[in-house]
N, C-alpha and C positions, 0 to 999 in steps of 0.2 A: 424512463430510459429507453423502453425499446421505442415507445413513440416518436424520442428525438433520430433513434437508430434510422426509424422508417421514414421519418422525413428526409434526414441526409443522404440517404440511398434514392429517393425518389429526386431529389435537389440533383443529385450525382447524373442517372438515369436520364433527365429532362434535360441539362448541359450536354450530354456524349450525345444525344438526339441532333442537340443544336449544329455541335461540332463534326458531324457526319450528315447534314442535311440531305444534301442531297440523296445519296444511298436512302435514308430513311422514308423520303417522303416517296423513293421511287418502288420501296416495298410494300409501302401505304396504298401506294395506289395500285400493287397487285392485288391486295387485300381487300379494296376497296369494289375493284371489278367484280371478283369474286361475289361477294359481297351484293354487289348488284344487281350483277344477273339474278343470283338467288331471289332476293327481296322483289325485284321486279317484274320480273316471270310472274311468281307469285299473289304480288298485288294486281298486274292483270289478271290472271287466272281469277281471284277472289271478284274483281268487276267484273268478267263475263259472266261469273255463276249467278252474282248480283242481278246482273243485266236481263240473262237469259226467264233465269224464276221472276223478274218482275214482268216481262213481255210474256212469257207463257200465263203468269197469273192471268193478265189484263186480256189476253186472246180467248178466256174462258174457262176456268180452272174447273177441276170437279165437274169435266163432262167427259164426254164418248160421242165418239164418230160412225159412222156404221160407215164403211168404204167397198167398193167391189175388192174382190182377191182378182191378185194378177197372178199368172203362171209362166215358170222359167222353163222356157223351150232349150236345149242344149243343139247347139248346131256343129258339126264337127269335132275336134277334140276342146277346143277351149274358148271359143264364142258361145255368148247367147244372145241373146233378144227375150224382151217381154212381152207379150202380150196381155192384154184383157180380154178375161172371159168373165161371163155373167153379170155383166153388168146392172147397175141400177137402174130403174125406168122409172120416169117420171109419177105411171101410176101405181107403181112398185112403193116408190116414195112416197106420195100420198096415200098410199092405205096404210101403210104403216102409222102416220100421223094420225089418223080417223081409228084404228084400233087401238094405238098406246094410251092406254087410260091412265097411267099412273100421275101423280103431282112433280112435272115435270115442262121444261118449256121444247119444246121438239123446234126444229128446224128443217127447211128441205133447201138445197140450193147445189148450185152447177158454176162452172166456171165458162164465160160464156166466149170470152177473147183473152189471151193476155197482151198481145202488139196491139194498142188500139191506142189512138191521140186523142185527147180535149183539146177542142177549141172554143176559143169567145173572142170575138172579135179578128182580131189580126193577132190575138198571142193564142201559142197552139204548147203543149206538152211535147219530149219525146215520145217515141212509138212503142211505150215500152211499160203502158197502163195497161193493169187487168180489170176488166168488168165481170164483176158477177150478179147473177140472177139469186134473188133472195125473197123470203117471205116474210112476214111480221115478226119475226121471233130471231131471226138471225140476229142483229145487234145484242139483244140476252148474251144469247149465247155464247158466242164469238169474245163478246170483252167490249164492243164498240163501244163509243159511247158519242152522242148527240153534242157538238160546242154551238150552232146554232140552226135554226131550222125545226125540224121536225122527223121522224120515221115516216114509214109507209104504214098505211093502214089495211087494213084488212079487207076493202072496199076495192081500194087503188089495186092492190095486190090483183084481184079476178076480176077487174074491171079494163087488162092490160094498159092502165095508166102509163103514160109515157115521163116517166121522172126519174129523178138519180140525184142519188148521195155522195158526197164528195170526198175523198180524200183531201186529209188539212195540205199536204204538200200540193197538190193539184191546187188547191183554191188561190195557195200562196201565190202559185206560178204566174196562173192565169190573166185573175182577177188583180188589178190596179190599188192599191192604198185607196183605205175608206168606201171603198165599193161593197155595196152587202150582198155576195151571190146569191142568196137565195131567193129566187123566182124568175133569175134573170134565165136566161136561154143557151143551152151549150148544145157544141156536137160533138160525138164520142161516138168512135169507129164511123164517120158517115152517119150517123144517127141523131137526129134534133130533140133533145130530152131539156124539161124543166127543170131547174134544181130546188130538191123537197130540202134539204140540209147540206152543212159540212160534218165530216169526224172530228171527231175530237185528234189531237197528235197522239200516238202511239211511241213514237223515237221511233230513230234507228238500231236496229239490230239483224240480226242473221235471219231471224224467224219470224221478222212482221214488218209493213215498214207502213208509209202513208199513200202509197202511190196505189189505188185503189178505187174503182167507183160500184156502186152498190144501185141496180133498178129492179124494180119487181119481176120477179121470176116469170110470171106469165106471158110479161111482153118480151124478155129476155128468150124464152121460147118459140116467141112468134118471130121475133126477128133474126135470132143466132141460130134457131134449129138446123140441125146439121144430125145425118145418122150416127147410130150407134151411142147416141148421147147418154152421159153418163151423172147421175146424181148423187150426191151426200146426204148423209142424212143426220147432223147432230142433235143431241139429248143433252138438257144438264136439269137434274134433279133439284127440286125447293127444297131438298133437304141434303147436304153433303155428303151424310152421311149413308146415305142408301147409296152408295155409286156406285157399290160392287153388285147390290142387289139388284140395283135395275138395270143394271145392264145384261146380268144374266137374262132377264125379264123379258129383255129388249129382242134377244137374240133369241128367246121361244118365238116372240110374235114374229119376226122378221123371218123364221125358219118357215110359219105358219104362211108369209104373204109370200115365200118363194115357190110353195108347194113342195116344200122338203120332207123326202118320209124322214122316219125316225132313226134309221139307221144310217142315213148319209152325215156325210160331211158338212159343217155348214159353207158352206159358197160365197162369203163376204169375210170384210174384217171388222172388228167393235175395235178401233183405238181409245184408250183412256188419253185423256187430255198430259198429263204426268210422262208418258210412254217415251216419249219424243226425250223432252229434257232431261230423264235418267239417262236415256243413251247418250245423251250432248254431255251428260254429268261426267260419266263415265269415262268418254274418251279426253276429259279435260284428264281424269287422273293421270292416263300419261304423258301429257304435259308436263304435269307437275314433276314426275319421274324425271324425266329429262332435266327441266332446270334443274331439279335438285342435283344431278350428277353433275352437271356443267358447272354448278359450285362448286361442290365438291370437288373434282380434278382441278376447278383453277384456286381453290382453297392449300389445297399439296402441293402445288407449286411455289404459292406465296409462304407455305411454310418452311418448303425446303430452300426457297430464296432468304426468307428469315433469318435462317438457322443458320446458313453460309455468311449471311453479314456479320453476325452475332461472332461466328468463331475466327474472322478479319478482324472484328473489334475487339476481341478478345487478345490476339497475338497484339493488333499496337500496341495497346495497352498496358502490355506486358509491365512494363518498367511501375507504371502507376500502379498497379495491380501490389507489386511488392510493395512498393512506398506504402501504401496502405497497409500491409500485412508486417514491416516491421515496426511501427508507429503502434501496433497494438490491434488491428482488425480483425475481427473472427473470421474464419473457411465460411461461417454461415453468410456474414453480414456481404462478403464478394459475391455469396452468390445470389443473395438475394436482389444485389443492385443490379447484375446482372440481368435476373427474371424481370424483375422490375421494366427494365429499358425494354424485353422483348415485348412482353403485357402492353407495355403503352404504344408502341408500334403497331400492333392486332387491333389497339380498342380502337385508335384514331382511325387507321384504316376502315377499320368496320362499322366507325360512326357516319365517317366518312358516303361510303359505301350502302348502306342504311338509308340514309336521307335523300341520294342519288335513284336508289329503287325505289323508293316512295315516289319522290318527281315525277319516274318515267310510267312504275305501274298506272298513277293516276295520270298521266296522259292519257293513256287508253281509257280510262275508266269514263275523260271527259268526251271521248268520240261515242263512244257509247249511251252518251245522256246520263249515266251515272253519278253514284254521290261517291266522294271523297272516302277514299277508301285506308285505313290504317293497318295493317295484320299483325297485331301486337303479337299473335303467338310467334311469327317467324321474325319478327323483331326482337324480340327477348331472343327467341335461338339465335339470330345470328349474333347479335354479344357474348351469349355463352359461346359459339364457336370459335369467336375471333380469340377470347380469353383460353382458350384449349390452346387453339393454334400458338397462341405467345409463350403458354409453359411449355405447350413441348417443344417448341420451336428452341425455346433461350434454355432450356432446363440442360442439354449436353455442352453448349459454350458456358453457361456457369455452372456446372462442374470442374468443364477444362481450368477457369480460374480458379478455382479454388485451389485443386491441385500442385498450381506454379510455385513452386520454392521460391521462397522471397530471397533469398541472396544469388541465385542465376538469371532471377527476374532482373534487381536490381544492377548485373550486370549485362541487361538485355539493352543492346543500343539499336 
């Protein structure tokens, strides 16, 4: 019995849908926007964090940087400027690598240009490659990784070898279909360098990309030296799990190669590799804040647009309302047809709605180099939401029916 009840209410429900389409589908699709923003916001937000922790992984996870400290000069009331003081020096940097004894791969490198063009041939890059100076251990470190070619060796390194590693975007540019760069001959910033390798592709993202050339540090010195130059110095431990330990470690001995007494301040900074991305993490939360509100206020609207259809349809209706009610209908069964109709306007919308934020989040997911991205948890919420939004929405217009006297109904013209 009530089986058959729920069906003819839902039969009922699906017809008044038909018969007021328009209106309906024009609620649908507040509900739907709604809806989408939320979901879509979201699933991007879910691909950048994606994005972010797999390019931070790949950039060298489970390491530490030793950087010079900058100091914020205050100029007038509300400007500043930065400057660097204390910098790294080169043999700053190499005693630190000749003291750190621990099982660890250590790096020294410098950033030598960032405006600088590849050329071969007649095909040249924008001006808008960085070369850096590096030692055998950078690629460790860093996340690179070798797609053809070779590293530099330990030789080439203080041998000021004149060679260079390629960003895969650069090779792509450059280099013609089926051409194998490596060995042929490029120039970078004005400078004639061999090509020892390419990189492997990194993607694009915010915090790494491919446009990048890598030569030995030594010669990188001899030819970009310029004062006051300033070097890195990164660490990543053979064991992960020492990371907190050795970088303490690190920060004795480096306190040791600055001639720091005991009582100073240390004079540099150790970034953890993590450091960056919590904060990237972080300020994604209020993102997330945001969409969520921006659903939300457009979710109240579609509810209170709902709820205004619902008690339109309610008054037409009037007449049928009674005819039902003298024919034998319960106050329950009107008003259940009633929720009913509101319920299927919220899901449709928000299935609606739903599938719309999937599409557009994983757009971005696909700029990104990203995988397919699903957020079942805000997918389940937003059903549940849409389903809240229909009972409250339709639960005060099916009251109102229930209410209607069937013999002023059935003389409602």
């Amino acid at each position: 019995m009530k089986a058959s009840i729920f069906k003819e209410n839902l039969r009922i429900s699906i017809n008044a849908i038909k018969s007021n389409r328009v209106r309906a589908i024009l609620t649908m699709c507040i509900i739907a926007f709604g809806i989408m923003a939320l979901i879509g916001i979201l699933t991007a937000i879910d691909a950048i964090k994606s994005s972010l922790t797999s390019q931070f992984t790949m950039m060298g996870a489970n390491s530490f940087t030793i950087t010079s400290r900058g100091m914020y000069v205050q100029v007038g009331n509300s400007r500043t400027r930065t400057r660097n003081h204390s910098r790294i020096s080169y043999q700053q940097a190499q005693e630190f690598k000749a003291r750190f004894t621990e099982a660890a791969y250590v790096s020294v490198s410098f950033r030598a240009t960032s405006l600088s063009t590849v050329r071969y041939g007649s095909e040249k890059t924008n001006p808008t490659i960085s070369l850096l100076g590096v030692d055998e251990n950078y690629l460790t470190v860093s996340g690179y990784e070798i797609e053809t070619g070779r590293n530099f060796s330990s030789d080439e390194i203080n041998m000021n070898r004149l060679l260079v590693i390629l960003g895969s975007d650069i090779a792509k540019n450059i280099f013609p279909a089926g051409v194998d760069p490596v060995g042929k001959e490029v120039t970078v910033a004005g400078l004639k360098l061999r090509v020892a390798g390419i990189l492997k592709s990194k993607g694009a993202s915010a915090v790494n990309d491919d446009q990048v050339c890598l030569m030995p540090i030594s010669a990188a010195r001899q030819y970009f030296s310029r004062p006051e130059m300033n070097f890195s110095i990164a660490v990543m431990p053979v064991n992960p799990v020492n990371l907190d330990v050795m970088a303490g470690e690190a920060e004795g001995v480096f306190r040791s190669v600055r001639n720091l007494n005991p009582i100073d301040e240390s004079d540099f900074n150790i970034v953890k590799s993590d450091t960056i991305l919590n904060i990237l993490l972080k300020n994604l939360r209020y993102v997330t804040l945001a969409a969520t509100l921006i659903g939300i206020v457009t979710l109240f609207g579609a509810a209170v647009g709902l709820m205004n259809i619902m008690l339109v349809s309610v008054t037409e209706r009037t007449r049928e309302i009674g005819v039902r009610k003298a024919i034998g209908a319960k106050p329950s069964t009107i008003k259940y047809q009633f929720l009913y109709e509101s319920i299927l306007i919220g899901q449709f919308g928000g299935l609606f709605g739903i599938v719309l934020g999937i599409i557009m989040g994983n757009l971005v997911s696909s700029m990104l180099r990203s995988s397919f991205v699903v957020p079942w948890v805000w997918v389940i919420t937003g059903i549940a939401v849409c389903f809240i939004v229909g009972v409250v929405s339709g639960y005060a217009p099916a009251v109102k029916a229930t209410n209607i006297d069937p013999i002023e109904a059935l003389r409602y013209e």
